[in-house]
N, C-alpha and C positions, 0 to 999 in steps of 0.2 A: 511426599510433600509434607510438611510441617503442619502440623496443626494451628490456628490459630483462633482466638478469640473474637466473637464476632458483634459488635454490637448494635442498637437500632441503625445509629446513625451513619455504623460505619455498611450494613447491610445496604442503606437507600442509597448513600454513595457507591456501592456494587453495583445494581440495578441500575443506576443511572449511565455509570460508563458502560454497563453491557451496551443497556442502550445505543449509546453515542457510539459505540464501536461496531453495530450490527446500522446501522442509518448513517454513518461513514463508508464503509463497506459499500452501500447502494450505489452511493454519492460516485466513489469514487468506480464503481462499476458502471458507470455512466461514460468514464472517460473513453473505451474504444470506440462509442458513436460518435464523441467531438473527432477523435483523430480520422477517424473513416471520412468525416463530412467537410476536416479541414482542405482547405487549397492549397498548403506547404506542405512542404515532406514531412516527414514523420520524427525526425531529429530537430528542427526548426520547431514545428507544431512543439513539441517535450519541452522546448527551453520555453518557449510562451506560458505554457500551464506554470512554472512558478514566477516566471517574471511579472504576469500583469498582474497578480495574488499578491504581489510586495505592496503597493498602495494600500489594498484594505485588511492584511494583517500586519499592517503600521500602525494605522487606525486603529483596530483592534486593540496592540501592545500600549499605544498612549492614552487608550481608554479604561485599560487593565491599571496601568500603573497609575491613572488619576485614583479609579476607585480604591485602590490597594496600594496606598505608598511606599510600603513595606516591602511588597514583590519584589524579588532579586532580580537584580542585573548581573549582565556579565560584568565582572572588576577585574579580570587580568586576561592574558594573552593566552593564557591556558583555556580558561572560557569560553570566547569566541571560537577560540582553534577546533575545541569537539563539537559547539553550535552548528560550526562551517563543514564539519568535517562527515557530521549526519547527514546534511546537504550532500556531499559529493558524495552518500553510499546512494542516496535517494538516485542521483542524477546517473549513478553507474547502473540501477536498478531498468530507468526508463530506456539509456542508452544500447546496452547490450538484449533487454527484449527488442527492441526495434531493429536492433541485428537477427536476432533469433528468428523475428518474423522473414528476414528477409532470407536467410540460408535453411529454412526444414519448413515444415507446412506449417499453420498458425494451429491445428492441432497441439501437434509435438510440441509445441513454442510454449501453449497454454499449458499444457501437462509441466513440463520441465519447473515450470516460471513460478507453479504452484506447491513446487518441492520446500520453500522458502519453511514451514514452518516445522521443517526435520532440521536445518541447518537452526532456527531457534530453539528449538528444544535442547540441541547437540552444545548452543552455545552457552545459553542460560544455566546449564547442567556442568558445564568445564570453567565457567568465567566464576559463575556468580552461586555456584552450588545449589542450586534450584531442585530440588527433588522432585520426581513426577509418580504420577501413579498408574496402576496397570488400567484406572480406566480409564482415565484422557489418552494413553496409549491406544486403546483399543479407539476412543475417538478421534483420533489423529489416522491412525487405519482406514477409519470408514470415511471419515471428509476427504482423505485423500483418493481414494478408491471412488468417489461418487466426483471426485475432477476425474479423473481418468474417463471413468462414464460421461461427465459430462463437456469433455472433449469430443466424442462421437467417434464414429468408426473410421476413422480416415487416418489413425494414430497408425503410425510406419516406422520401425525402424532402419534403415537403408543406409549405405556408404556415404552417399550426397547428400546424407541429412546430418551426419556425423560432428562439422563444424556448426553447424542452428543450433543441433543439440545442444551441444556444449555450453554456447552462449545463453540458452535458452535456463541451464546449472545455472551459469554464470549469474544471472538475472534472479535467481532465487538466493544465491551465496548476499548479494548487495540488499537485496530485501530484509533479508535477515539481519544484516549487518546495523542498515536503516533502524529496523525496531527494535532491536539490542539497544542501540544508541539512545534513541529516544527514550527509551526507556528509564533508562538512567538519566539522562537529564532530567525527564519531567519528576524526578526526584528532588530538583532542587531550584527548577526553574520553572516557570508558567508555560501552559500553552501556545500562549500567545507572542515568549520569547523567544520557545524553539521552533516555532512553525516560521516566524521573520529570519529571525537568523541562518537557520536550515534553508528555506528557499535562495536566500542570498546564495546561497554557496551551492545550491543548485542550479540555479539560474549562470552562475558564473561559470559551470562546468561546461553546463551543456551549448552557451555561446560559440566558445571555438569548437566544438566539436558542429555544430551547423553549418557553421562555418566552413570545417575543414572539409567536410563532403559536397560541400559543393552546392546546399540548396540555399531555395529563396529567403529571404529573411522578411518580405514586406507582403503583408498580404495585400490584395487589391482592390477588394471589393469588402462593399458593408457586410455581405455575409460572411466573408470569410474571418474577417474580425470579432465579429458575433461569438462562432464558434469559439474562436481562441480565449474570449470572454467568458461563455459559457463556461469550458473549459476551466479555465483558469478559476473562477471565483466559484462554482459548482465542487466539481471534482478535487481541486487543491485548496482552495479558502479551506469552505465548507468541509468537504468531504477527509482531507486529512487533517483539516484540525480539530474535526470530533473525536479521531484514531488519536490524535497526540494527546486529545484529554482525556482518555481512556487509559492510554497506558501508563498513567499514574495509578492509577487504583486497579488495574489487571493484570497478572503476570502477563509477561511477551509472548510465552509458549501458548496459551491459551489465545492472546489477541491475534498471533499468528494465523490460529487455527480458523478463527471467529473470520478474517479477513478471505477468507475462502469462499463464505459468501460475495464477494465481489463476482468472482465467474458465473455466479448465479442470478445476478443481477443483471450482468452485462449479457447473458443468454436473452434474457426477457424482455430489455429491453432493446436488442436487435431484433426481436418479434417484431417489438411494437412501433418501433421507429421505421427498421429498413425491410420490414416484412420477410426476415428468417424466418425459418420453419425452424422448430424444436422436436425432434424426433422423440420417438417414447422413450428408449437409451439415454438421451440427456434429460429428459425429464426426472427420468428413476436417478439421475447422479444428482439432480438437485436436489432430490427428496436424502439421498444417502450424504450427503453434504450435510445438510440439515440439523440429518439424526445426530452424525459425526460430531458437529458444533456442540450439540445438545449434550452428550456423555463427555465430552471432551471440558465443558463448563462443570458437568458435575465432581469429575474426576477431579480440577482443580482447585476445588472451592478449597 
């Protein structure tokens, strides 16, 4: 990786999206308890988490653009089209995991789903020449080795797991896809324009796909709205538009990495919510996760 210059200012703005990339990460590791707790399927539940986020990262983008006049818009057809088109890697990401869960065990599913940041590294390195070093590599090894751990012992490979599998790649190739893309926009556009824009074109993906399987699109009761609320402005507001403001100031391969913390989140707080056990094996993978973040950040400063 390149060396670069590093100055005060440009250091606190590091620190800061680490930050917001490791407290997005939480956020968004929060999401498997709303979908556990929703009353819609699982397809239905995916399209809610960016549609009801559309009102207040509106809000957000007209409060951006008062404070900051300046901020770019999109001005052609070309702009919108990769804004939209981040969206539909994002909505391929939710969709095919929620296949994965449903064809191989939600082990296998979570292991697969977390490959995403070898498909970054792979892309970042052939797209955009991104150099890497042997020790974010070596931290990419061990964050990924501590998902593996902290998948727990029920990881299987089997015949009738073969399509989940798959899906479960699948789910990580669109993840990747997702933070390549953002990436490079938050190059040239705000937060707050790629998180609206992206959702749109997530939100529009995943409609007929709810649709076309068949489930409910209404939920019925005050809680169940709750949830899709929670959801929604929790996990997608909040939770990915910290990861969008981040990946202006961090390389992909590294936020990739950093975003691994999510399974580690979401371990702790199905402790605490639905009263899962954490066995000592997924504990030691969140400790190796951790580590993994930790040299993986040193490697590509």
């Amino acid at each position: 990786m390149t060396e670069r210059t590093t100055s005060p200012q440009t250091g606190t703005a590091d620190r800061g999206a680490l930050a917001a990339l490791l407290l997005g990460a939480v956020l968004v590791g929060a999401s498997p308890i709303f979908v556990r707790l929703s009353e819609l399927g699982p397809m239905a539940t995916a399209f809610y988490r960016p549609f009801l986020a559309i009102p207040v990262l509106a809000l957000w983008l007209a409060v951006d653009r008062r404070n900051d006049p300046a901020t770019r818009r999109p001005a052609s057809r070309g702009d919108y089209l990769r804004l939209l088109l981040a969206g539909a890697f994002f909505a391929g990401d939710l969709a095919f995991w929620h296949l994965s869960i449903l064809h191989t065990s939600v082990a296998n599913a979570t292991l697969f789903a977390n490959f995403a940041p070898i498909f970054v590294t792979l892309g970042a390195w052939l797209l955009f020449a991104h150099r890497v070093t042997r020790l974010y590599l070596t931290g990419l090894a061990l964050a990924l080795t501590g998902a593996a751990l902290l998948a727990g012992g029920s990881l299987a490979v089997e015949p009738g797991n073969l399509l989940g599998d798959l899906f479960g790649v699948v789910t990580a190739m669109f993840l990747a896809s997702y933070i390549l893309a953002m990436s490079r926009l938050r190059a040239g556009f705000s937060a707050a324009t790629t998180m609206t824009w992206s959702s749109i074109g997530t939100a529009a993906v995943l409609l007929p796909v709810a649709a076309l399987v068949g489930e409910e699109l209404i939920a019925v009761t005050l809680y169940g709205w709750t949830m899709l609320i929670g959801l929604a402005l929790l996990s997608h507001a909040a939770g990915q538009g910290l990861i969008a403001y981040a990946l202006a100031h961090l390389r992909p391969g590294f936020s990739s990495v950093g975003l691994l913390l999510e399974p580690v989140a979401a371990a702790l707080l199905a402790w605490i919510v639905l009263s899962e056990a954490v066995t000592p094996w997924q504990a030691a993978g969140g400790g190796v996760i951790l580590w993994g973040i930790f040299l993986a950040r040193w490697g590509s400063r």
